[in-house]
C-alpha positions in Angstrom: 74.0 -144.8 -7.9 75.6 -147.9 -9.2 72.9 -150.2 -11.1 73.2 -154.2 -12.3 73.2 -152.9 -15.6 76.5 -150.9 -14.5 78.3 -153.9 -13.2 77.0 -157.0 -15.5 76.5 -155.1 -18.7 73.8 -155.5 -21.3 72.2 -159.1 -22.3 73.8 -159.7 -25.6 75.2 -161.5 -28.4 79.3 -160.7 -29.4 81.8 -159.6 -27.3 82.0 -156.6 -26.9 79.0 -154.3 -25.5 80.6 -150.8 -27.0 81.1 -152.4 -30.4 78.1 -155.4 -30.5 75.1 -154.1 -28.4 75.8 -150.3 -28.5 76.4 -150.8 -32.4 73.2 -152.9 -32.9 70.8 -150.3 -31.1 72.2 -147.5 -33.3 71.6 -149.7 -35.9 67.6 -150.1 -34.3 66.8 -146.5 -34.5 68.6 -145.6 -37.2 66.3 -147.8 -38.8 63.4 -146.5 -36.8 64.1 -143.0 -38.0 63.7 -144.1 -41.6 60.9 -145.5 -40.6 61.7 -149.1 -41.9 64.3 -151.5 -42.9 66.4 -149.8 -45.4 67.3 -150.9 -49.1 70.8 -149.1 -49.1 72.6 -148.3 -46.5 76.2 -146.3 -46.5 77.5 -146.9 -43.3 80.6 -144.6 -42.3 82.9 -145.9 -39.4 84.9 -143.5 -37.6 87.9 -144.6 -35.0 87.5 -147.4 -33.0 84.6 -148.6 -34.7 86.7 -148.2 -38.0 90.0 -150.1 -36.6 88.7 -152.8 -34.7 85.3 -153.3 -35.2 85.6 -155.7 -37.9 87.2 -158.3 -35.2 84.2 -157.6 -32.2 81.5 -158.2 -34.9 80.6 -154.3 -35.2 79.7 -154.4 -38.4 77.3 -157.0 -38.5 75.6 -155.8 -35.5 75.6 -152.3 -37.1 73.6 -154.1 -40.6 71.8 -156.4 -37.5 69.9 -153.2 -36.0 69.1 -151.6 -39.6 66.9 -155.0 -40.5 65.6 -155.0 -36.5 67.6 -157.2 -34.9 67.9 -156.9 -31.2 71.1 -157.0 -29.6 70.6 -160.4 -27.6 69.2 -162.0 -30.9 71.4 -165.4 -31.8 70.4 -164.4 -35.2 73.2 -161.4 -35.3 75.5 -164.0 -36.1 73.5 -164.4 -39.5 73.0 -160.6 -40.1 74.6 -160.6 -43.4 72.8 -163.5 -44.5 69.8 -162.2 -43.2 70.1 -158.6 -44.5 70.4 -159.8 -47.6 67.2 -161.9 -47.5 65.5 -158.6 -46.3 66.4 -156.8 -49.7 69.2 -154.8 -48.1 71.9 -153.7 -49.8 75.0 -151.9 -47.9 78.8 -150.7 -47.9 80.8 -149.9 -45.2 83.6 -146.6 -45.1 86.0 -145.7 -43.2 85.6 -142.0 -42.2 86.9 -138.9 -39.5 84.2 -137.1 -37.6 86.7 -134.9 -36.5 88.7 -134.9 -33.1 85.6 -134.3 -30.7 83.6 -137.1 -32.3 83.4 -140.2 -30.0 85.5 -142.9 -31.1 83.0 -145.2 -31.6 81.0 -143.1 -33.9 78.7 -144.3 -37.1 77.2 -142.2 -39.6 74.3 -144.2 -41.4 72.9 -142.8 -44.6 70.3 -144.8 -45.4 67.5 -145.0 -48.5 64.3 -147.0 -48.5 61.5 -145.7 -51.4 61.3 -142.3 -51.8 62.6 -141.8 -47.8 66.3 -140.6 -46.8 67.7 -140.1 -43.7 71.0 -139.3 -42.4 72.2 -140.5 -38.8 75.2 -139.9 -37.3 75.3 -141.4 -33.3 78.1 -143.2 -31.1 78.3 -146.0 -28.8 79.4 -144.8 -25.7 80.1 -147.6 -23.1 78.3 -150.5 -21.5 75.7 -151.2 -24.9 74.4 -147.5 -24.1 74.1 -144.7 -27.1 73.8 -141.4 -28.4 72.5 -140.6 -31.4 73.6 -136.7 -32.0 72.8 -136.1 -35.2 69.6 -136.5 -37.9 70.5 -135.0 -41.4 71.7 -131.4 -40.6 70.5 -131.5 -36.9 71.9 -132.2 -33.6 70.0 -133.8 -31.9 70.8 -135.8 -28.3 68.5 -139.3 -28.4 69.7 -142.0 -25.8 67.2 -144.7 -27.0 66.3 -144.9 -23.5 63.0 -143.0 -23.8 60.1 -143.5 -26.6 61.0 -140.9 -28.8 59.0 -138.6 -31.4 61.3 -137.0 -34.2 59.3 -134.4 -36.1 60.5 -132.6 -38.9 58.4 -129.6 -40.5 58.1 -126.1 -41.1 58.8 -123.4 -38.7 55.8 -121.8 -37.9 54.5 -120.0 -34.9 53.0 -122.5 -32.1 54.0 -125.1 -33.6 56.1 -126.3 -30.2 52.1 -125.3 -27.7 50.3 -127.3 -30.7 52.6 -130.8 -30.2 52.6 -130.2 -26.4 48.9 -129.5 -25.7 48.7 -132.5 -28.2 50.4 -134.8 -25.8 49.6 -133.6 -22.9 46.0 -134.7 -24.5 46.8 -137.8 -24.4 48.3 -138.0 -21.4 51.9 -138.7 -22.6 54.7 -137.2 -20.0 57.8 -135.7 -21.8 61.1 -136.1 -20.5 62.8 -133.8 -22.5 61.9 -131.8 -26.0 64.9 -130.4 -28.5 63.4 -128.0 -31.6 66.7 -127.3 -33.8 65.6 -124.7 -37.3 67.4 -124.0 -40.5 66.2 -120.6 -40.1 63.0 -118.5 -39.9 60.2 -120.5 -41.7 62.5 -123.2 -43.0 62.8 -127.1 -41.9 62.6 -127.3 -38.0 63.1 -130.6 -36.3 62.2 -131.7 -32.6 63.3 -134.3 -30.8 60.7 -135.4 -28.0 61.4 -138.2 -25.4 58.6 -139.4 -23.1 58.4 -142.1 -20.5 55.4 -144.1 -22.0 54.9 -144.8 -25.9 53.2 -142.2 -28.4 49.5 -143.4 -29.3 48.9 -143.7 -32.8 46.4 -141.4 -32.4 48.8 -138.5 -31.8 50.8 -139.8 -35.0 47.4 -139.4 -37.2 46.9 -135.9 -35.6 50.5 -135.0 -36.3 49.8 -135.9 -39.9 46.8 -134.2 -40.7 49.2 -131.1 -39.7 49.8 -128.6 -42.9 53.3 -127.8 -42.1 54.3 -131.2 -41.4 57.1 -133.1 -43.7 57.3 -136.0 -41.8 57.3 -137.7 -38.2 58.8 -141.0 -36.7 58.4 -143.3 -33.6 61.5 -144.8 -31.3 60.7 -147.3 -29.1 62.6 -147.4 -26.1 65.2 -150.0 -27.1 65.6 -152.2 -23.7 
């Protein structure tokens, strides 16, 4: 089925909606997954977003979405200006994810306290996303869902324990992803629902033992 969106695009500011909207909502929950605006960012550009995103405003809209921008927000035209006033600092790289990788691909690696995250994601056509990879992880986020990203020990029922949790709370999942190092080593899960998570489920999650850290993603419209 063919939708508006499909024929008229995204609302947005720049022209381009791979290399303006889709780069400013990878920019948005990259900086969700932080859990704030960073203070550094490295930003890595591979392929298209590398070669001609300088010229369809990529690059501020990428620095727009990491200080929360959205991607119909006349202020992208400022974002440099405006990341700056927020206290961000940034560099952008050329880089190759390799000849599978999407050409327009980002990797953000991105500081803020005592925080760092890693996210590696692509813009892949009409402002949508994918954002594929969180530090070592894959991971398969569409920014189309409100999203819980989890990272903490492996242990035993950890998966029931978040689930019954939810369910609780009467919060439908769309999809769940659990990716481990290994046996009782970092695990991450990936959990997209059709309504937002309550911040009672994120004060249960933290009074968890095993738990290193956890992150909301509002659905980005």
């Amino acid at each position: 089925m063919v939708s508006l969106f499909d024929i008229l695009g995204p609302v947005m500011v720049g022209p381009s909606s791979s290399h303006t909207a889709g780069a400013c909502r990878l920019g948005l929950v990259a900086r969700a997954i932080l859990g704030g605006t960073p203070e550094y960012a490295r930003i890595l550009l591979h392929g298209s977003f590398a070669a001609t995103g300088l010229g369809h405003g990529t690059q501020r809209a990428l620095v727009g979405g990491l200080i929360g921008l959205a991607p119909d927000d006349l202020a992208l035209r400022d974002a440099f200006d405006r990341a700056r006033d927020a206290g961000l600092q940034w560099e952008f790289e050329e880089t190759f994810l390799g000849d599978d990788a999407h050409p327009n691909s980002v990797v953000f690696e991105l500081r803020r306290g005592g925080e760092q995250v890693r996210v590696r994601g692509a813009s892949v056509g009409g402002g949508r996303i994918e954002v594929n990879g969180i530090d070592d992880f894959p991971v398969a986020l569409s920014g189309e869902y409100h999203s819980l990203i989890i990272r903490a020990r492996d242990e035993p029922g950890t998966i029931a324990a978040i689930s019954s949790l939810c369910a609780r709370h009467g919060v439908n999942l769309a999809t769940m992803r659990v990716d481990r190092i290994g046996r009782h080593k970092d695990a991450l899960m990936t959990i997209e629902a059709d309504d937002p998570f309550p911040d009672e489920i994120i004060a249960e999650l933290r009074a968890f033992p095993w738990l290193r850290w956890v992150r909301r993603v509002a659905r980005i419209a």
